[in-house]
N, C-alpha and C positions, 0 to 999 in steps of 0.2 A: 244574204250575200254581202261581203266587205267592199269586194270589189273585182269587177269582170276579169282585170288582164290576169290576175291569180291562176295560179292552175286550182283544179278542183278539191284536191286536199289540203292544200295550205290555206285555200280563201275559209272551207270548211271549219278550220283548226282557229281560225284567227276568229271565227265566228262564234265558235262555242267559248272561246274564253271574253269572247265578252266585247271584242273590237267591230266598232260602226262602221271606222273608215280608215284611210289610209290617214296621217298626218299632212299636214303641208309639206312638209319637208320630206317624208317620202314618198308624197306623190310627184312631187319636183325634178326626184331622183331615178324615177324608177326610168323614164322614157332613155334617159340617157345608160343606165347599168344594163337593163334589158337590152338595150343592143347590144350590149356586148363591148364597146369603150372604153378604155382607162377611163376613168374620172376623180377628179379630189371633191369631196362632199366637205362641203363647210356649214358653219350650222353653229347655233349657240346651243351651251350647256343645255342639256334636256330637253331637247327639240325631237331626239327621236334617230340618230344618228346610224345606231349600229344596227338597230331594225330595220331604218333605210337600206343600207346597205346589202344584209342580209337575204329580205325579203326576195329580191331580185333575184337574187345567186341562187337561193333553195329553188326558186319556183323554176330557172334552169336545169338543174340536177334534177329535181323530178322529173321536167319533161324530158331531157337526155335520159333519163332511164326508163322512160314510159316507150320511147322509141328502139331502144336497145333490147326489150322485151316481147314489142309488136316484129321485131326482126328477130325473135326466138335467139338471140346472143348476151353471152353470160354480163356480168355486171360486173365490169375489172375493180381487179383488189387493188388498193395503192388509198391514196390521200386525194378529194377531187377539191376542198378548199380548205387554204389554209390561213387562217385570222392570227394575225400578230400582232401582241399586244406588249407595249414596257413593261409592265409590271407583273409578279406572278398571283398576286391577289384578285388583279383582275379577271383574271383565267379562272380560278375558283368559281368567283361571282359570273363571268358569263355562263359557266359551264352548268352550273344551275338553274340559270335563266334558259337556257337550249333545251334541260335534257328533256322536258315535257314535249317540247315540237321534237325533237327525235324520234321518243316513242312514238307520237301518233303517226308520221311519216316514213318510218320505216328507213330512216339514216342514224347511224352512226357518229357518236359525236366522241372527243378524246380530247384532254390535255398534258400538255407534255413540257416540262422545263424544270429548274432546280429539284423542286421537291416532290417531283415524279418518281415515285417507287422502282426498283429493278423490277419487281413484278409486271408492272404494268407497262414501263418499257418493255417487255420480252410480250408483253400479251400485243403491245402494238404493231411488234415486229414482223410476228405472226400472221393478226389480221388486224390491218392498219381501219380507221377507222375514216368514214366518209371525208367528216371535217376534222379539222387539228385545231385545238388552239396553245400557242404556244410563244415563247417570247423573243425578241430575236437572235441571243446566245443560242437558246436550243437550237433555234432554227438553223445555225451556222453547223453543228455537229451531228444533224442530220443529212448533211453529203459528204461524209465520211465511211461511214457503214455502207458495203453494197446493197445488203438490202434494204434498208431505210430510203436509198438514193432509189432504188431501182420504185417504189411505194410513192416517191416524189414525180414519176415520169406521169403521173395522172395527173398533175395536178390542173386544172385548170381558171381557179381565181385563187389571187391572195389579197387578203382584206387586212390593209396598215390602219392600227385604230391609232389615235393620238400622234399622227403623223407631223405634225408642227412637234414636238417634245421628241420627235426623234429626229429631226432634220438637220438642226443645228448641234448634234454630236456625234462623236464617237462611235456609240453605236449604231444611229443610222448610217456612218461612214460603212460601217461593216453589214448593215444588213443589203445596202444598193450591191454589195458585192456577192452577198448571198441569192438574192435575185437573180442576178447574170446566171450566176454559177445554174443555178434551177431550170430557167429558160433554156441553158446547155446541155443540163439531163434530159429535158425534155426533147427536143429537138435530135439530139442525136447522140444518145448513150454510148454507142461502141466507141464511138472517136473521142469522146470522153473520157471513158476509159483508158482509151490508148495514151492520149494528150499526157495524163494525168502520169501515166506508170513511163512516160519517157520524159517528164518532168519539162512539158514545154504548154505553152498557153492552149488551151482548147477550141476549136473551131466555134466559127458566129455565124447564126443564122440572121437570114433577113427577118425586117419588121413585119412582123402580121404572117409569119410563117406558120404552118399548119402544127398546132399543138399547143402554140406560143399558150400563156393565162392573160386573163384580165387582172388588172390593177387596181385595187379600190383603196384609195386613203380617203381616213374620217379627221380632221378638224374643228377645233374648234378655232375661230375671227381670230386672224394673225393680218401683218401689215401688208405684207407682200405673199399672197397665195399663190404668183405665179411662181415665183421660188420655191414653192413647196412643191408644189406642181413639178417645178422641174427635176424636183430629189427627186421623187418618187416614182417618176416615169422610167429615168435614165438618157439613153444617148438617141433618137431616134425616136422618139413615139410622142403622138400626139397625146395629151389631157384633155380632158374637158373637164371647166371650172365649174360643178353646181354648189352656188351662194347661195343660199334663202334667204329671203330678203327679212328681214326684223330682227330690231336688234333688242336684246335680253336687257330685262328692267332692272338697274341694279342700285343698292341703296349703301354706302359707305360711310362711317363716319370713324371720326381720328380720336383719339384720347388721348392724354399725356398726365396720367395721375395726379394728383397733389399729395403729397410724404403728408402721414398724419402721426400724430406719438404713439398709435395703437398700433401702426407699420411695424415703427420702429422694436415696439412691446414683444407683436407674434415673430419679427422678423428673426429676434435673438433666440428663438423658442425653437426656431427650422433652420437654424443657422443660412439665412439669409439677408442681404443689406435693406436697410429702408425703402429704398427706389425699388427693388427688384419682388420685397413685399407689397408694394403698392401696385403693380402690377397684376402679382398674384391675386389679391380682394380684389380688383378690378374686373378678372377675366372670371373667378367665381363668381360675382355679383351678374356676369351676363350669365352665364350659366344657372343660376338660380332663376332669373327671369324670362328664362326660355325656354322651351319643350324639349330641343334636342341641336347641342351645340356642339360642333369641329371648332376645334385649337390646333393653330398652326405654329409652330418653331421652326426656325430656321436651321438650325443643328439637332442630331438626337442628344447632346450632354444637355441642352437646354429642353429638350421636352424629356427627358429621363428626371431631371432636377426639377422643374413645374409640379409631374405629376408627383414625384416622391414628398414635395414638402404639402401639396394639398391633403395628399393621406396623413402625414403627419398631424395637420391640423384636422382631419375628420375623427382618426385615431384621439385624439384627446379629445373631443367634443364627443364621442362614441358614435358618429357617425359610421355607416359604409362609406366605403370612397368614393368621391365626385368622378373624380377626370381618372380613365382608364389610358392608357398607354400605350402607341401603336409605331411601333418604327419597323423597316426593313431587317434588322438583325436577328428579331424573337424570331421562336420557332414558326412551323405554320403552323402546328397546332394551337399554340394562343392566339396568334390573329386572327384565326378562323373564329375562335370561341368568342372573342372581343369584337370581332365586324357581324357576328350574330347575337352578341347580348346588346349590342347598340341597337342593331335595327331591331330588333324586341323592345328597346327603351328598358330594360334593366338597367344598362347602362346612360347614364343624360348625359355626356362627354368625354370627347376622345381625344388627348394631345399626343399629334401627329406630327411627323415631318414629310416629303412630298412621298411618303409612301402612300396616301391616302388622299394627293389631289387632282389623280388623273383618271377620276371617273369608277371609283368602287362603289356598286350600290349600297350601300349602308343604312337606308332608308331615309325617311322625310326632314332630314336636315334646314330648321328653323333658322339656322344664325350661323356666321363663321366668325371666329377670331383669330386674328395674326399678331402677335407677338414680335413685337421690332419690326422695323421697316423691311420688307419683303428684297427689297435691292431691285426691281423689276416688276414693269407695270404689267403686263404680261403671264407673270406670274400670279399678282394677287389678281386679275381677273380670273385665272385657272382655278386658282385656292376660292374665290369668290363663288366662283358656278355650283361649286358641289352643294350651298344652300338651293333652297327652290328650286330641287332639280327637276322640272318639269316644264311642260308647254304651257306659258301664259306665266309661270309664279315670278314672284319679283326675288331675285338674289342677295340675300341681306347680311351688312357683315360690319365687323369694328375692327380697326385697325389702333392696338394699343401701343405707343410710343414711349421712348424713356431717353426724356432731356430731351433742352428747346432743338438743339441740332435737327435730331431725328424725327421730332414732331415737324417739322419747317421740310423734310424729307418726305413724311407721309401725306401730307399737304398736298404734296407736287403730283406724289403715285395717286392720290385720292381724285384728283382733279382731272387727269388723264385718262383713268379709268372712267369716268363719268363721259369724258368725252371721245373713250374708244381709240386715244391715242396710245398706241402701242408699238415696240421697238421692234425696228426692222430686225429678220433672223442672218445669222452669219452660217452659212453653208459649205461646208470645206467642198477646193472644187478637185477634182479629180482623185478621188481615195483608189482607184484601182491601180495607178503607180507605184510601184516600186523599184528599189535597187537589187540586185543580183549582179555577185561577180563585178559590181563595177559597170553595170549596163543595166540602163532603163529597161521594164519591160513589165507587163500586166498581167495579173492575177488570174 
């Protein structure tokens, strides 16, 4: 047995794969998601996060459907959670990591967002599946379609994973509006309806009203969690804050090259400058001395140019190439193939931009390097975590500089990091404003 409060097939399931016990941190969490609460889960990198999270919610859903079946009544079609996630590679990668607890349980797992097939959008249409996972653009176009919206009226938790990385933009401006919009399908679809097709705001129900969902954001250590807390709730509802307490081992150090004539030699070979060659032997040199190494760039022209000149230099050495290439723009089918020859270790290095620092399993990531000063402390502790991504490991990384300015810069983020000093988040306040006609009025 893993643990008592489990229902009997998820404890089962978490048993045969080989799990003792719950984590710290999801047993921290479970008293508060089990009842049933908003909550923001905070937690350092690999602490165990979305299985907190999770755990709770399935072992719900079984028991709501253990009771739905002891009362001889069908098992409603629709969506009953839905995980939203920034990025679409993450969806890949969790959806992998589910589908084994699917089968054995006997739920339905789906993901849905850019590079979701028509096929599979129409098979979801059809029959939607238990859980969604999906990003929050998708999520905004699925209360468009009646039947999609109508597959939304079940929902009953949605899990914001990397909720600090969506608080402070845009898009989370747009997903708190998406939420509302949900809670409204739920609550009372016909007036909805009606609202919607005489083009006037839709009726509010009260807080804690029968149908409403649970709210579950995952974080990782930002300055102010109450402000996160406060995105992610909305206008009315209380959070609760679960912190686990320990803070993540982290080891940082700064570089600033010294230009040597052999720079200058291979640089005119890749048509690149001395400084910018010195860099590149720098971050191969970690790479050579590490198992399995994340390179961060700041732009995709500079991790596109990183990895093109290192091939150029593996290509004339008759090397394979070191550093493989990972941005948001490739297809998905190379990412896919590229975030599973890395966790294979065919591949020792992957130069990325932040399509790859907000939590893609990739495997056992030894070292990170960052490429120019990150602009934000914050950041490089995010790009920092995806090393030692585990409970206990220590986070280890190099931060390579070019010119005294920016080395005098990585000093600062290096220091702050060490000391968990981190920048407070800017939260737009009211995103359900807007103008029409010349007159205020809400979304």
């Amino acid at each position: 047995m893993v643990d008592p409060r489990l229902h009997p097939r998820l404890d089962a399931l978490l048993a045969d794969q080989g799990w003792a016990s719950l984590s710290p941190t999801q047993d921290e969490a479970w008293t508060t998601l089990a009842a049933g609460g908003h909550a923001l889960l905070m937690a350092p990198t690999g602490s165990g996060k979305t299985e907190a999270a999770l755990l709770p919610v399935l072992d719900r859903v079984l028991r709501a459907r253990d009771a739905m079946e002891q009362q001889a009544k069908a098992w409603p079609m629709g969506f009953k959670v839905l995980y939203v996630t920034p990025l679409r590679a993450l969806n890949r990668d969790l959806l992998g990591r589910l589908v084994s607890w699917a089968e054995a349980l006997d739920l339905s797992i789906g993901v849905r967002h850019g590079d979701t097939s028509q096929a599979e959008r129409a098979k979801q249409a059809r029959k939607p599946p238990d859980v969604l996972i999906t990003t929050p653009e998708t999520l905004q176009l699925l209360l468009y379609g009646d039947t999609l919206r109508r597959h939304l009226q079940t929902v009953r938790f949605v899990i914001l994973d990397e909720v600090h990385d969506l608080a402070a933009s845009e898009r989370g401006a747009q997903l708190t509006v998406a939420l509302e919009r949900i809670e409204e399908a739920i609550g009372q679809p016909d007036a909805l309806r009606e609202a919607k097709a005489n083009q006037r705001p839709g009726p509010t129900r009260p807080v804690g009203a029968e149908g409403a969902f649970q709210r579950i954001g995952l974080s990782a250590t930002v300055a102010d969690p109450e402000a996160v807390a406060r995105f992610m709730a909305g206008t009315g509802r209380d959070v609760d804050i679960v912190h686990v307490a320990g803070d993540k081992k982290r080891r940082l150090q700064v570089i600033s090259p010294e230009i040597t004539e052999a720079d200058a030699v291979a640089g005119a070979e890749v048509a690149a400058g001395s400084a910018v060659m010195a860099q590149l032997r720098v971050v191969r040199d970690l790479v050579q001395t590490h198992e399995r190494v994340l390179i961060f760039c700041n732009t995709r022209e500079a991790a596109e140019l990183m990895a093109h000149r290192s091939a150029l230099l593996d290509e004339e050495a008759g090397h394979e190439p070191m550093l493989g290439l990972h941005h948001g723009s490739l297809s998905a089918e190379h990412r896919a193939t590229l975030e599973d020859d890395f966790k294979a270790g065919r591949i020792r290095a992957l130069v990325a931009t932040s399509s790859l620092e907000l939590g893609i399993d990739v495997g056992a990531i030894d070292h990170v390097v960052q490429v120019g000063s990150p602009r934000s402390v914050s950041r490089m502790v995010q790009r920092l975590g995806r090393a030692g991504h585990r409970i206990g490991a220590v986070s280890e990384g190099t931060l390579v500089a070019s010119g005294p300015e920016e080395h005098l810069e990585c000093l600062a983020i290096a220091d702050r990091v060490a000391a968990g000093d981190l920048e407070p988040l800017r939260i737009r306040e009211a995103p359900l404003v807007h103008c029409r006609d010349g007159a205020l009025m809400t979304l």
